[in-house]
C-alpha positions, -999 to 999 in steps of 0.1 A, spaced: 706 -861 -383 675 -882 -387 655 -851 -366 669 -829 -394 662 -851 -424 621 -858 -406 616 -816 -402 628 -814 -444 611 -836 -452 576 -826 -435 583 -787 -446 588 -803 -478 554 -818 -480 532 -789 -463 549 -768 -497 545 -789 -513 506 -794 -502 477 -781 -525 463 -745 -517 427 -742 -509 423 -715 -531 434 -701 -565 448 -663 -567 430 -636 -586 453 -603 -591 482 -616 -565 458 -606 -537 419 -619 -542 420 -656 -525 395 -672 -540 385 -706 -521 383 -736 -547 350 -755 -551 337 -784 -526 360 -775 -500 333 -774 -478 334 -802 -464 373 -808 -459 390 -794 -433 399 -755 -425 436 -742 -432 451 -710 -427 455 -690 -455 460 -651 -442 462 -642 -408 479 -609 -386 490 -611 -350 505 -579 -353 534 -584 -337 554 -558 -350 558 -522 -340 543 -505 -366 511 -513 -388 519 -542 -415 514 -516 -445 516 -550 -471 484 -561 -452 464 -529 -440 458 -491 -449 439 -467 -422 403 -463 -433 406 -420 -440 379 -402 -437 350 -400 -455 308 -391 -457 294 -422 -448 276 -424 -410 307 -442 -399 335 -425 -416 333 -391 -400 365 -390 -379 383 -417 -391 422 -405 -391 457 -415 -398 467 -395 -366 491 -412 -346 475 -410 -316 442 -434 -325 467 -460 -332 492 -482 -306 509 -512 -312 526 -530 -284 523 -565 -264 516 -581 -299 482 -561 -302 473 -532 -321 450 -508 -302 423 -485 -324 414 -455 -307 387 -429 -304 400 -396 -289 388 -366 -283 408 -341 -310 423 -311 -285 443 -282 -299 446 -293 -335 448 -265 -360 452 -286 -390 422 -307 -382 397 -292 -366 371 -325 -364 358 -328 -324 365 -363 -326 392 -389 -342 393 -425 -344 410 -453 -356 408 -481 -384 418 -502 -406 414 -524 -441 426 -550 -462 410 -532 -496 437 -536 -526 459 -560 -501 443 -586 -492 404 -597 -503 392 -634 -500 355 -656 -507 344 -682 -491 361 -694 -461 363 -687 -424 374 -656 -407 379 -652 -367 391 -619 -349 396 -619 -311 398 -585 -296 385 -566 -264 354 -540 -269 356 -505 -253 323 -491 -238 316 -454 -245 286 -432 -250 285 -429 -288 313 -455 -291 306 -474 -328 336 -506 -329 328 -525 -358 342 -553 -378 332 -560 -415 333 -571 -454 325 -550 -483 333 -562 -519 365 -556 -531 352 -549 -571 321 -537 -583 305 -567 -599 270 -554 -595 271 -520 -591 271 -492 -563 269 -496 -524 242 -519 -515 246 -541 -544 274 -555 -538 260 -565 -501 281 -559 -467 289 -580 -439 287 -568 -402 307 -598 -387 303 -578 -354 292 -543 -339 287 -528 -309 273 -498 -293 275 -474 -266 275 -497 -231 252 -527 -242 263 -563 -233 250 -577 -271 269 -572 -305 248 -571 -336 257 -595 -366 243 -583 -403 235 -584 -434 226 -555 -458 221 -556 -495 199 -539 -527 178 -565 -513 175 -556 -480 179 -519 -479 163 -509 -514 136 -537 -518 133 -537 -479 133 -574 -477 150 -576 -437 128 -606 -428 129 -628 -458 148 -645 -447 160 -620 -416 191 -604 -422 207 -602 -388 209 -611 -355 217 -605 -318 243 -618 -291 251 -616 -259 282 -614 -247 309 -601 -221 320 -565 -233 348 -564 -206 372 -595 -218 385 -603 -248 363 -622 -272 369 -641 -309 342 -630 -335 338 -649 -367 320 -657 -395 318 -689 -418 310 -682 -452 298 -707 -478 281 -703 -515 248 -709 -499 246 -692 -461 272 -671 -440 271 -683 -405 285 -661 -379 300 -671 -346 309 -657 -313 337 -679 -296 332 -704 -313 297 -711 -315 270 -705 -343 244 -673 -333 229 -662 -367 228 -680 -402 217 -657 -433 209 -685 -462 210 -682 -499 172 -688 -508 157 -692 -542 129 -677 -559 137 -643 -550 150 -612 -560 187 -620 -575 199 -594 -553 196 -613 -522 228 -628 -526 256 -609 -538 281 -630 -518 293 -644 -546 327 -621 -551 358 -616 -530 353 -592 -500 376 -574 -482 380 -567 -442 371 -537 -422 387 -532 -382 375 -499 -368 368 -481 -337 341 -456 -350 321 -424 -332 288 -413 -331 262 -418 -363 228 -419 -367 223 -449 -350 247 -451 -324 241 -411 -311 262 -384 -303 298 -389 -282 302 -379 -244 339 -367 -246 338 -373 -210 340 -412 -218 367 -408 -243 394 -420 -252 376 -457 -261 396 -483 -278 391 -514 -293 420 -541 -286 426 -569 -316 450 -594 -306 448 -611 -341 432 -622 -371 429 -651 -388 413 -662 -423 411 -700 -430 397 -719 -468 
């Protein structure tokens, strides 16, 4: 009885316990102000342990005419779900009259679900190595406050290409892509890292400087500086999260179906405020 009465009472107090954040629209977590320096908790997280994709937290990215977007699909076969893991696939498309694409892949996004600022976010996942294999992990905004893509800024919490044993961690922004301002402060960096376990991939993000992180530990810092163009910083809204597995594009180069299928493995995700 006394076991009983202590586990009420302690569920009754972590309710009971102030949320780090205040809610915008039922879905926009918005992380409340000086929290920086108090402790992280768990606001949002996915370890997809169900059979099917979580359709209150994710949508598959469709298609569409950006570089990354070409063969993004809801086809059944760039998507598995089993041993609490969700696999995104890149396939090579074979006798498909309806869609007629060389190439599908897989994705997925939080947009309209599930869009948060400020905070930390960690994914762990395993990387598959292809020629013209594009896996990629991101933020875009989830409303318009400034205007069209770049205004609103991206986050590139982690990509990787073809066979290489680094992932690439960016920025891009008006600032960086229309005023060409990549080294002012520089907008992204490099790490090394071991493409054939599974990794966690992160990124810290405070009003002044996103910090990303690879296992744990710090590899690039992009600050808020002053005295600049105001469109340096337009990390000042909620964003929402990108997961896919994506072919070919101008920078990554054409596909070697001989290499496919390639799959990116998430095991889970995890937002803390």
């Amino acid at each position: 009885m006394k076991n009983l009465f202590a586990t009420i009472l302690i569920l009754a107090v972590v309710s009971c316990s102030p949320k780090p954040y205040k809610l915008a629209e039922e879905y926009m977590l918005i992380q409340k102000p000086k929290r920086e320096t108090k402790d992280w908790k768990l606001v949002w997280q996915d370890e997809f342990e169900l059979d099917s994709l979580d359709g209150s937290k994710w949508t598959k990215i469709p298609p569409n005419k950006a570089d990354w977007g070409n063969y993004m699909s809801d086809d059944e076969r760039c998507y598995d779900f089993k041993d609490g893991k969700v696999y995104l696939n890149g396939i090579v498309n074979q006798n498909n009259p309806v869609d007629e694409r060389p190439y599908l892949t897989g994705g997925i996004y939080t947009k309209g679900k599930f869009a948060y600022q400020y905070g930390k976010i960690e994914i762990r996942a395993k990387l598959g190595s292809a020629q013209g294999a594009w896996p990629a992990m991101w933020l875009l905004a989830e409303k318009n406050k400034y205007g069209k893509y770049p205004k609103n800024g991206e986050i590139d919490i982690m990509e990787h290409i073809n066979f290489e044993d680094i992932i690439y961690q960016t920025t891009h922004s008006y600032y960086t892509l229309e005023l060409h301002q990549t080294n002012k402060p520089p907008h992204g960096g490099t790490a090394a890292f071991d493409k054939d376990v599974y990794n966690t991939f992160g990124l810290e993000w405070y009003p002044e400087k996103l910090v990303f992180t690879l296992n744990g530990k710090e590899t690039f810092t992009y600050p808020r500086i002053l005295g600049v163009d105001p469109s340096q910083w337009p990390y000042d809204q909620s964003f929402y999260l990108m997961i896919d597995m994506q072919l070919e594009g101008s920078w990554v180069g054409k596909a070697n179906p001989e290499h496919l299928p390639v799959q990116m493995i998430v095991d889970w995700v995890r937002v803390y405020q």
